[in-house]
N, C-alpha and C positions, 0 to 999 in steps of 0.2 A: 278275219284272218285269211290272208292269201294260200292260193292252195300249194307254193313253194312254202313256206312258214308251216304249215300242216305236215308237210310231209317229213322236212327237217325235225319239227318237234317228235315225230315216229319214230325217229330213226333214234331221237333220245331216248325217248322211253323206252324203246328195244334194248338200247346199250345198258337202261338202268334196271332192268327185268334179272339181267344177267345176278345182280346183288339178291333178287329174289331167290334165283336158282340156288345162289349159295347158302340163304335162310332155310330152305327148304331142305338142304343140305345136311344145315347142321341140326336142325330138330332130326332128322331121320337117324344121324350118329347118335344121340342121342337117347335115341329109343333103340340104338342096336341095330338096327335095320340097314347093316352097310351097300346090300344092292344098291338100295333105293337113294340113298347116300351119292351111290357113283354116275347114276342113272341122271338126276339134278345138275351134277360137276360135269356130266358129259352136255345135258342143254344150254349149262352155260358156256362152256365151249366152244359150241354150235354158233351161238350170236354172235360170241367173239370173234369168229370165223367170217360171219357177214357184216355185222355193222359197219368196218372201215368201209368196205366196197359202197356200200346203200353211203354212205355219208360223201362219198366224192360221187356218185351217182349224183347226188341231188343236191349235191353242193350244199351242206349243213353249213359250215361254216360263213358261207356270203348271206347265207337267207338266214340266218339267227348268230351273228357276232358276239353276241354280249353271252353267250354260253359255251363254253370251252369242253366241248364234247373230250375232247384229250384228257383232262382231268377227271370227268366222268368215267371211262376207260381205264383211268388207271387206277380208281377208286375200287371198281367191280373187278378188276382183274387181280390187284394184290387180296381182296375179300375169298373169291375164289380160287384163285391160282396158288394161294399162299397159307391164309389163318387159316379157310376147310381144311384143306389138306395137312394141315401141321397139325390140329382139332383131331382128325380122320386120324394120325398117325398114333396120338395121345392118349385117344381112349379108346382106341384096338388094343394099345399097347401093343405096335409091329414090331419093337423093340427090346433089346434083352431089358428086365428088371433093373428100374432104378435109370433107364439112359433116355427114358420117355421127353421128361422135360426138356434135358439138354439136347437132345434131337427136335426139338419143336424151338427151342431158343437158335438155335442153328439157323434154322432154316427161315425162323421169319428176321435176323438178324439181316444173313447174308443177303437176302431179298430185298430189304430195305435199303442195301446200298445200289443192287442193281435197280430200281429203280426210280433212285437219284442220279445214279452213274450219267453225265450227260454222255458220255462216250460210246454207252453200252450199243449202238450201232457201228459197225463200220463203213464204208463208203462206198462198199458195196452189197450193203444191207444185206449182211449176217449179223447176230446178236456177237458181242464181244462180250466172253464170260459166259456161264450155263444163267440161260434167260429167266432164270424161277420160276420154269416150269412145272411146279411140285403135281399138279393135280396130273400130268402126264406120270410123273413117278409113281404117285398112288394109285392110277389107275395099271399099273403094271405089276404092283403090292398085292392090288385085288385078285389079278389074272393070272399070277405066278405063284403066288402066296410065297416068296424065299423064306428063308430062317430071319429070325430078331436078328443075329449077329451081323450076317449081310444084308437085311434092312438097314441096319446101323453104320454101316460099312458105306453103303448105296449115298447113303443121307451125308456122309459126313466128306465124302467125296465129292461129291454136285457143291456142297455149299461153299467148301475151297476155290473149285471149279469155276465160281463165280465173280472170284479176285484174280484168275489167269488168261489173260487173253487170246485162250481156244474158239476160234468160231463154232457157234452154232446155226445150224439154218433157219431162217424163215422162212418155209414153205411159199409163202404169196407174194414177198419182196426179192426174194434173188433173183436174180436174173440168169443166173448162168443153172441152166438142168433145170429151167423153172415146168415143163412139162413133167419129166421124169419125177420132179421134187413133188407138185400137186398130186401125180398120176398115185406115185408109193402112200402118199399121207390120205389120200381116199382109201387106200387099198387098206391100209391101219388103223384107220378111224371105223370103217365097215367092219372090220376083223376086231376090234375094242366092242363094238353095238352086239356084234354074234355072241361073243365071250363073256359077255355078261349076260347075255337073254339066255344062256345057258348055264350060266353059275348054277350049283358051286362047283361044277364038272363041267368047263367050257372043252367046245371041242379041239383037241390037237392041231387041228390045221390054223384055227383061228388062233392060236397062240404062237403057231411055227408063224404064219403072217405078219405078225404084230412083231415079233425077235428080229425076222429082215430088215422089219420097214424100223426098226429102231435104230440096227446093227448098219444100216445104210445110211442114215442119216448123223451119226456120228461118224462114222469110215468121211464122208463127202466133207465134216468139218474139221476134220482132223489132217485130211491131206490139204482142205486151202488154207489151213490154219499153218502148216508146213511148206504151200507152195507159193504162197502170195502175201506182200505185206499189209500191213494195215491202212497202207495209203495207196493211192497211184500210183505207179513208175512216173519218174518223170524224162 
């Protein structure tokens, strides 16, 4: 095996590690243990974060063709980004009595069509529709702890959310504030690692962090979602 083929096949198995994190994930809900639960959803995150870049690095797709890293990816991403987190929301019960199920039906419903949605990008790569980000949700469940009724509240919003054509950002594909956009989502991601190394009394500031860098990154989609259309000027 050539050492372009070696390194491509790394970059798979990095991508497919990510479904591990989510296994790990969900024995830990399981046994109760939601840190450790969030701690997994944040590693698999993490990969998710670098595998695209390492896969145009090293060019995966020229040097192994017959393996569609992209289906891979979206395999481990709806596993984590979606059933953990709907799982996580289910047997917390972050939900009032009796709204458990239909809040986990929501949410892997709505998911399901955004990632069929062929559209769900715009053309200036923002997500069109809330991208089912759910593990970012429940990573904010963990760190806020709201009430059931605005968990429920939180859940049933995003999922509509996900049929209206609001942009959301991708931090690493925009272009437009792509310093600003990376610079806030390190500063939140670091302020998510504090706040939970310090559960189940994270500290204040690492939660004031985490509220900006949320509260910015919806202000940023909701005005180009209001200032620009979904196509090009022509």
């Amino acid at each position: 095996m050539s050492r372009d083929k070696l390194r491509a096949w790394c970059v798979h198995v990095l991508t497919m590690s990510g479904a591990v994190c989510g296994f790990l994930a969900l024995l830990n809900i399981t046994n109760n243990n939601a840190q450790d639960a969030i701690w997994w959803l944040i590693v698999a995150l993490i990969i998710d974060g670098v595998d695209g870049s390492l896969a145009r690095k090293f060019k995966v797709t020229e040097h192994l063709p017959d393996v569609d890293g992209a289906t891979i990816d979206n395999i481990v991403d709806y596993f984590t980004y979606v059933i953990i987190p709907a799982y996580y929301i289910w047997w917390f019960g972050l939900v009032p009595e009796g709204w458990a199920t239909p809040a986990a039906i929501a949410i892997l419903m709505s998911s399901q069509y955004h990632f069929s949605d062929l559209r769900h990008k715009t053309y200036d790569n923002y997500f069109r529709g809330f991208p089912a980000l759910w593990n970012l949700v429940v990573f904010g469940f963990y760190v806020f702890e709201p009430s059931p009724l605005l968990s429920l509240v939180i859940i049933f919003t995003l999922s509509l959310a996900t049929f209206i054509p609001l942009k959301f950002v991708h931090p690493f594909r925009v272009e437009r504030l792509r310093r600003t956009n990376l610079a806030v989502a390190t500063l939140g991601s670091l302020a998510l690692i504090a706040a939970v190394a310090t559960s189940p009394d994270p500290a204040g500031p690492s939660k004031l962090i985490i509220a900006l860098a949320t509260g910015y990154f919806l202000l940023v989609g909701i005005h180009r979602s209001l200032t620009e259309r979904d196509s090009p000027k022509t």
